[in-house]
Phi, psi and omega in degrees: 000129165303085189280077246250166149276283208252130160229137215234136166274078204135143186252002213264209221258349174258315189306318188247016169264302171318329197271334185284326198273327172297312175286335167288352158307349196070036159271148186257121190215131205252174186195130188247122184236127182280330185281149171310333192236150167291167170106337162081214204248355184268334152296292193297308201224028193218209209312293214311284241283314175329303169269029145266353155269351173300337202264292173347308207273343209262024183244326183289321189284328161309309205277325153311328172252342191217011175273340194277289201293329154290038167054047184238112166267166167200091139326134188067215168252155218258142168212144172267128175251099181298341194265312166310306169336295184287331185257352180276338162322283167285355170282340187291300160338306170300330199280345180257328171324290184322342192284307158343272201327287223286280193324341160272324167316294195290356184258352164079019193262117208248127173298073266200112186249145196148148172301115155263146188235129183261141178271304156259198160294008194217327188244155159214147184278135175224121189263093170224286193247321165212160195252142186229180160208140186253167179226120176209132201300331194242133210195105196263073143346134180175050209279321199069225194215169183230163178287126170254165194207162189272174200258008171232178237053117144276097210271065189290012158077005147262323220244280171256112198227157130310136173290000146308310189278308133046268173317288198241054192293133158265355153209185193281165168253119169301341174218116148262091167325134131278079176295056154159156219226037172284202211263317192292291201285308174346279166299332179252023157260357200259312185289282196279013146269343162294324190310317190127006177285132169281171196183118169245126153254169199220120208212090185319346197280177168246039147190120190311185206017074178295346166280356186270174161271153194294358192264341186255328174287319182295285232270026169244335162324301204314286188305318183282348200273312184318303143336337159095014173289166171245101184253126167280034173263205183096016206237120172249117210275151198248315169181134213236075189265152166248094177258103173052227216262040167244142155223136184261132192230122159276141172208177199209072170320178169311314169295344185083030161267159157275146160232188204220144166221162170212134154205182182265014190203153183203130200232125200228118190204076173242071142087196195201169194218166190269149137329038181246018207263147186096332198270006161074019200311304161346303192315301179279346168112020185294129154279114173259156155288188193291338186253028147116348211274154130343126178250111181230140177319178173318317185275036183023054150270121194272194203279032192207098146358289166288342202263053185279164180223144137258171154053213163314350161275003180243137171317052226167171178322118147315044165259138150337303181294310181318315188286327188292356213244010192231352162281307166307333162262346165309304160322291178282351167307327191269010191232000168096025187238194181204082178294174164208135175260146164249112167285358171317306211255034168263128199265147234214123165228134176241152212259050186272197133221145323354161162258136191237177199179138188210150168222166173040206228275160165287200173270305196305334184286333199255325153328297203264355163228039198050031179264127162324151147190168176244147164249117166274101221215113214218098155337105164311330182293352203269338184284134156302334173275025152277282189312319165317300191273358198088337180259107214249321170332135142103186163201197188236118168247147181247141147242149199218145177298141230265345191254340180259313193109353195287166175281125168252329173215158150230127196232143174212161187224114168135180195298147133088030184297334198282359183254317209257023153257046184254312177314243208310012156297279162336300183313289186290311151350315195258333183095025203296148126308152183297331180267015154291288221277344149271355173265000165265128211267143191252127182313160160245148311263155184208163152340267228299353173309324153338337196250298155005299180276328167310303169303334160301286163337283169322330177257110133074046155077009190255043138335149157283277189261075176168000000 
């Protein structure tokens, strides 16, 4: 039997990340995968492949729509090849899945496909091609998470899909429904509404992305209805029927009328639920809570000592980054330091266009916890690199303490917002001001000047340009 320091349950961006930062602690350290592949759900059926059709479909909508006034002729007709799409989509997956592989070779981290199962606090079983058992002092849960569904839906993975299924559609849909008007449905109904698929979201909150602050769901409310979405929210979707290449979706509006939508396709995006069923938790003496989770302290240890947890199987944002920044702290926890995460400062993005991104408190958070603050708010259209490029959608809002000035939140709306709130991550990290952040010279032209101006807009209203 094979012994370890350390063995992490799961490949995705907190599991292979947690196994490289251990081994360079000089842990002797295995990673357990049930798939044939590494990378978990943000490579294989998540973030990568999503935003290689996003970008694939935002390269189709240009040239149909906006190559003609940048003086780009295309003799004939503009057409999608949906089969290339999709296939160029996994290649982009094999090339970072592959990317895993080599990291784990070179990190000296030894691999195992297969169900791991815990037998006890120390051993685990792997069920795959052959069944083994491993022995390790230390031991990373990092299963991730799965697409959750309402409890009458029936999801047959043609008809009534998943964002897995998504994925890999073999033709546009003429009508796609959405059921939920979060980050996922947002994004692949935003992909097959470029294609030419009408897209209805269906959304319970009374407003999309609800978790986010309200001033960025009105202006993506704004921008998408401009786009030709159709958005439902206030709707408690109700019953989901499937008759041959129809799906009927019931819902209950605001007023408590029913109403009816058909499309060929229904895409079901209410969120993701944690990943544990097969892991035997029981075994090691593992707690979960009533919603399914990892239950763990401040270090993300579970009530078994040696016994750790991440990433979407644990409480906080279901992000990629997240899982990656609770694998890197783990490592070191378990090496004996005293690393730290500011969940605060984890920055939340959807990958539509415009792209919106938001870090730190809302307006509504700050409302509800009495904190003064001031607001600064600067119109993307005002830029000249916005007017260069055509993207004219969105701003930069700063919110700052009304007495210190420090930065509490930055929330845009707009191109390349998912690079440019990497900025006021860094800002607020340090503990910036709205006028540290105004005093800093901004290339010309770019977005971000926009996070600039916000910041000016926020020190006694003296935005420049507007």
């Amino acid at each position: 039997m094979n012994s370890y320091d350390v063995a992490i349950i799961g490949s995705g961006p907190g599991g292979y990340v947690a196994a490289i930062r251990c081994a360079q602690l000089g842990m002797k350290t295995a990673i357990i995968e049930k798939y044939s592949v590494l990378g978990g759900t943000c490579l294989n059926v998540g973030c990568i492949p999503s935003k290689a059709l996003l970008d694939s479909s935002h390269h189709y909508e240009d040239a149909i729509k906006h190559f003609e006034e940048h003086g780009i002729d295309i003799p004939g007709d503009v057409k999608v090849n949906l089969k290339q799409m999709i296939a160029r989509k996994q290649s982009v997956v094999d090339q970072t899945t592959g990317g895993i592989d080599y990291l784990m070779k070179k990190n000296k981290i030894d691999v195992y496909q297969g169900l791991g199962s815990f037998k006890d606090a120390t051993h685990i079983l792997i069920k795959g091609e052959k069944e083994e058992e491993i022995e390790a002092k230390n031991i990373i849960i990092a299963t991730g998470s799965k697409p959750s569904n309402l409890p009458f839906i029936n999801i047959d993975k043609e008809r009534i899909i998943t964002s897995t299924e998504a994925l890999k559609l073999t033709e546009i849909p003429k009508h796609l429904i959405v059921i939920g008007g979060g980050v996922i449905g947002l994004e692949l109904g935003q992909v097959y509404k470029r294609l030419g698929a009408d897209v209805t979201v269906i959304e319970y909150m009374d407003r999309i992305i609800p978790t986010m602050d309200a001033g960025l769901s009105k202006e993506l409310n704004k921008v998408l209805k401009k786009q030709k979405f159709k958005i439902n929210a206030s709707h408690k979707v109700k019953s989901v029927e499937r008759k041959g290449d129809e799906v009927i979706v019931k819902a209950d509006n605001k007023k408590g009328e029913e109403v009816e939508f058909k499309g060929d396709y229904c895409l079901v995006s209410v969120g993701r639920r944690p990943y544990t069923e097969g892991l035997n938790a029981e075994a090691a003496g593992v707690k979960l809570t009533e919603r399914g989770q990892i239950e763990v302290n401040d270090n993300l240890q579970t009530n078994v000592s040696n016994i750790y947890a991440i990433g979407d199987v644990v409480k906080g944002a279901m992000l990629a980054h997240k899982a990656s920044e609770e694998g890197s702290f783990v490592a070191e926890v378990i090496a004996g330091q005293k690393p730290h995460i500011n969940y605060n400062l984890i920055p939340g993005v959807v990958y539509t266009w415009p792209e919106v991104a938001s870090v730190g408190k809302t307006e509504e958070q700050l409302k509800e916890a009495g904190v003064e603050y001031k607001t600064g708010q600067f119109p993307m259209r005002a830029l000249g690199r916005s007017r260069a490029s055509m993207d004219l959608d969105g701003f930069v809002k700063i919110l700052a303490d009304k007495n210190t000035d420090e930065v509490l939140g930055v929330h845009m709306v707009g191109a390349r917002a998912a690079d440019m709130i990497a900025e006021a991550v860094v800002a607020m990290e340090y503990k910036a001001s709205a006028e540290d952040i105004s005093r800093m010279s901004h290339a010309h032209p770019t977005f971000a000047e926009a996070t600039k101006e916000a910041a000016l807009a926020a020190t006694e209203d003296r935005a420049l340009h507007i």
